[in-house]
C-alpha positions in Angstrom: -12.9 -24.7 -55.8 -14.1 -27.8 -54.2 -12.7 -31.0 -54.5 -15.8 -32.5 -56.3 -15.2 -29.3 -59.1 -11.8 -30.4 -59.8 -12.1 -34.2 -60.1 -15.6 -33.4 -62.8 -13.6 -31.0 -64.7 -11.9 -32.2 -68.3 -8.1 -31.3 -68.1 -7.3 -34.0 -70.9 -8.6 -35.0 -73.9 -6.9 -37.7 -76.7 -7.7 -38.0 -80.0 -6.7 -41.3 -81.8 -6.2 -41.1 -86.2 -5.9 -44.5 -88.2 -4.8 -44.7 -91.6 -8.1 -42.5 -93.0 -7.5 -39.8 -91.0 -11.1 -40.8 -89.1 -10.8 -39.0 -85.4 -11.7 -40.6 -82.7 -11.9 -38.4 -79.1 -11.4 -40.0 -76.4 -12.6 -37.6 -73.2 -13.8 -40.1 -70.5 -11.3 -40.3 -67.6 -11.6 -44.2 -67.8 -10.9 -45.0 -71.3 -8.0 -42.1 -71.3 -6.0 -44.1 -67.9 -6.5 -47.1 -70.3 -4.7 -46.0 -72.9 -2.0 -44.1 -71.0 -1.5 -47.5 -69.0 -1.5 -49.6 -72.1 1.5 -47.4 -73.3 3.3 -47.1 -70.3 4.6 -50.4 -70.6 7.9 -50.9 -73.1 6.5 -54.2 -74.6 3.2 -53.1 -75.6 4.7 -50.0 -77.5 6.9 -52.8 -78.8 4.0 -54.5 -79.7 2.3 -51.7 -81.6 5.6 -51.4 -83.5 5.5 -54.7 -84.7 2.2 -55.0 -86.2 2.3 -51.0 -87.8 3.0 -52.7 -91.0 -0.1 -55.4 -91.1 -1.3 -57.8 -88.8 0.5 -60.4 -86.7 -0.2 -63.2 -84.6 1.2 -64.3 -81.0 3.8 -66.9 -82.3 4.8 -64.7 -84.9 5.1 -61.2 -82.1 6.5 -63.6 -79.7 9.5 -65.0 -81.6 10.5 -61.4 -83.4 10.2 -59.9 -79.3 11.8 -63.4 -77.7 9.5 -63.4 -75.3 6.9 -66.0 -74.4 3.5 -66.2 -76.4 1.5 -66.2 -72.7 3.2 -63.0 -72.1 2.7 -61.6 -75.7 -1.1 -63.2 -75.3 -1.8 -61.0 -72.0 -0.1 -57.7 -73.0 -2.3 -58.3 -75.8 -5.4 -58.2 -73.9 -4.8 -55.3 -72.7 -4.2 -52.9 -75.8 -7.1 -54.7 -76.9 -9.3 -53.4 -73.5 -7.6 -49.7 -74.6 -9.1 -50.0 -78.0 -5.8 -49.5 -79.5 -5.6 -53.1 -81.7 -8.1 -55.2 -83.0 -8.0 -58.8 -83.0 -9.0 -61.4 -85.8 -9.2 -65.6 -85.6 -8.6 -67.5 -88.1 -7.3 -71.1 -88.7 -3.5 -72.1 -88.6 -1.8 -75.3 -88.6 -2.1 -75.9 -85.2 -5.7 -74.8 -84.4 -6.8 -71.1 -84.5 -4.7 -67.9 -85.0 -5.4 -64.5 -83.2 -4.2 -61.6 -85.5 -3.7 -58.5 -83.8 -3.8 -55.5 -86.2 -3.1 -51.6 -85.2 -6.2 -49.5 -84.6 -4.7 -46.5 -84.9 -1.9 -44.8 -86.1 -1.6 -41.2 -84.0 -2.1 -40.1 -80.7 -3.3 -36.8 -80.2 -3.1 -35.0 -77.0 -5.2 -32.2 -75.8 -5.0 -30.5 -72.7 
């Protein structure tokens, strides 16, 4: 088998469920790297925690994780890029709000 064979062939495949039991396959090596990188990190699992019961938004996520809404903001962006939240705007006291909500409830993995 040649190199060229093995990097083409599929070895992995993730399947993402929200609440209505919709699936979603995810077989592109791209998108799959983002969504394993997006959960390799402690705070953005933490973050995915947090908003499994309804949306939040930064100040909110920040203040119930103690850390900074900059950092919160950034880790964020990058579930976001994975297509694992989905963010909403809307106006607060201060100026506008991002919401982040949970795409998805499951992670299926196929190999």
């Amino acid at each position: 088998m040649e190199i060229n064979e093995l990097t083409e062939s599929k070895v992995l495949k993730v399947g993402l469920l929200n609440n209505f039991s919709d699936l979603v396959e995810i077989d592109t090596d791209k998108e799959i790297e983002l969504i394993v990188k997006a959960l390799s990190s402690k705070t953005r699992r933490s973050i995915l925690q947090e908003i499994q019961s309804g949306p939040m938004d930064v100040s909110n996520l920040a203040a119930n994780l103690e850390m900074t809404e900059a950092n919160i903001s950034a880790q964020i962006k990058k579930l976001e890029k994975a297509g694992l939240v989905d963010c909403d705007y809307s106006s607060g006291r201060h100026g506008v709000r991002k919401l982040s909500k949970i795409k998805y409830n499951q992670l299926l993995l196929q190999f």
